[in-house]
N, C-alpha and C positions, 0 to 999 in steps of 0.2 A: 156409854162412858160418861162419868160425870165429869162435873169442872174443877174436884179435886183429883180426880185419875188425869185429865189433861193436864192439871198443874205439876205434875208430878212426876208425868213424863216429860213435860220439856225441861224441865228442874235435870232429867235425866241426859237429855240432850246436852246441855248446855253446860251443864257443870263434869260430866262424865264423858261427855263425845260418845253417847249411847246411841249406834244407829238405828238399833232394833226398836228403843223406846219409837225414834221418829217414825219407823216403820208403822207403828202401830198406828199414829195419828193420819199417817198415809192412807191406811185403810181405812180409818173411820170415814175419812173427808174426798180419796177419790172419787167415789162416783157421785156425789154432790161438785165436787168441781169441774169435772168433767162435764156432765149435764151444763153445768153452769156455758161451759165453753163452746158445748156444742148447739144451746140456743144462740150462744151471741155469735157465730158462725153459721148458724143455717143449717147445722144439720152436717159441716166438714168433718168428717170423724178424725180426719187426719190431721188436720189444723190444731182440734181440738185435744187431741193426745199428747200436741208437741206444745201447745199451750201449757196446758196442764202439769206436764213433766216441770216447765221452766219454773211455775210457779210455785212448786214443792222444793225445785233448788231452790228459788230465792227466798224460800220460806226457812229452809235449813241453815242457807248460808245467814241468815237475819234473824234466826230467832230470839239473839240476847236482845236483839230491841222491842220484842215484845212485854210490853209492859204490866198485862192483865187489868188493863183498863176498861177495857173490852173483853167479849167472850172471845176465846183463840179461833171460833170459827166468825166471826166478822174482822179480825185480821187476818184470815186465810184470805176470806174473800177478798176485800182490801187489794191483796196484791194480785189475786185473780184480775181482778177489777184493772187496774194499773198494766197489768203484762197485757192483757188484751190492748188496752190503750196507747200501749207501746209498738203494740203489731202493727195498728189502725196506720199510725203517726207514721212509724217506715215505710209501710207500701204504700200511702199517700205522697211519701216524699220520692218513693221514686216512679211516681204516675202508675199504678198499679191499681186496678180495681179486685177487690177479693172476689176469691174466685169459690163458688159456694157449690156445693156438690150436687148433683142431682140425681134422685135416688129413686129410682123406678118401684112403681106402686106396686106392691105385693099383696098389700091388703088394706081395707079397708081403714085400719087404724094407721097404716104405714100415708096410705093417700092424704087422711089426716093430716098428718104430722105437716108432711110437705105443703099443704092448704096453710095451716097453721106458722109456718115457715117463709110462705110467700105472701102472708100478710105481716109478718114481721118487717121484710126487706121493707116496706112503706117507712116503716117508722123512723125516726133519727136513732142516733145510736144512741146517746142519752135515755130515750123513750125506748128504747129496745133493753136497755139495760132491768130501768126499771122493769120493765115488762114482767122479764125473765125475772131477776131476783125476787118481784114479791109474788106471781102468779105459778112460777114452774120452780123456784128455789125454797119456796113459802115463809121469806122471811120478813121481816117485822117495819114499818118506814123508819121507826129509831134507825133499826141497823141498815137500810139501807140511806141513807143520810149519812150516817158515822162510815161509809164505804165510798158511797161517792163523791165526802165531802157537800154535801147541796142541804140547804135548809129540810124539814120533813115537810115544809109548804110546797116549794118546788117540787120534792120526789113525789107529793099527793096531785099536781099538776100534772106532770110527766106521764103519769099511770093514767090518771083520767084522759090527755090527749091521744094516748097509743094506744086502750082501747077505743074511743071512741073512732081511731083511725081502723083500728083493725077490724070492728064491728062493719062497720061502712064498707072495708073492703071482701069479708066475709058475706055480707048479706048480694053485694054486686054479684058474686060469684057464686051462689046457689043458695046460701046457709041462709036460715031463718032467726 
């Protein structure tokens, strides 16, 4: 879809209360936001469904503030970004630690993931974020910067300390 067909449709959304336009950018951008949710959850599929959903409401109920100052998928993220950080904040406030799923090794690529996973949990959330957004989201330090508010010097630190954290914790653990 280009970025006059997304303009087009939210023009649809917004001016017409078209829910099927919105529907369509649902599709395009579910399973990138999802992904998105379920690295910075570990792998919760369930967390990460209910994240997700929230943050397509908050994206419908908030579209006319989208500006297209940005491309509509670094303001999706954006609020991915923030709804996660909202989750963090409440179960922090009420002494909860998240609770991350564990998901029995089926295969090889599955055992992965969960290695991959359990070298995430080291990182800070900040460095976890970045992680994900530029290495499994594959997106740009411009837009991660313009998402998580942080200079692209900071997001280029961030990346550098959380692999070098994960590397460390990867080679501890068998990987070369």
């Amino acid at each position: 879809m280009k970025h006059n067909d997304e303009l087009s449709l939210i023009a649809k959304v917004v001016v017409e209360n078209d829910s099927r336009a919105f529907e369509k950018l649902v599709k395009k951008y579910q399973s990138q936001i999802r992904r998105y949710f379920l690295n910075q959850t570990l792998g919760n599929a369930a967390l990460s469904d209910d994240l997700a959903q929230e943050t397509f409401i908050k994206a419908y109920l908030n579209l006319t503030s989208f500006k297209s100052l940005s491309g509509f998928s670094t303001w999706l993220y954006k609020i991915a970004f923030n709804t996660f950080y909202d989750h963090i904040r409440k179960e922090k406030n009420h002494n909860k630690e998240i609770e991350y799923e564990n998901i029995a090794p089926q295969s090889e690529k599955i055992h992965n993931n969960i290695d991959i996973y359990n070298a995430m949990k080291i990182l800070k959330e900040v460095e976890r974020s970045c992680i994900s957004l530029f290495y499994m989201d594959d997106l740009s330090i411009e837009s991660i910067s313009s998402i998580m508010e942080l200079s692209e010097g900071t997001v280029k630190s961030h990346l550098s300390r959380g692999k070098s954290k994960m590397a460390e914790w990867l080679k501890n653990n068998g990987y070369e």
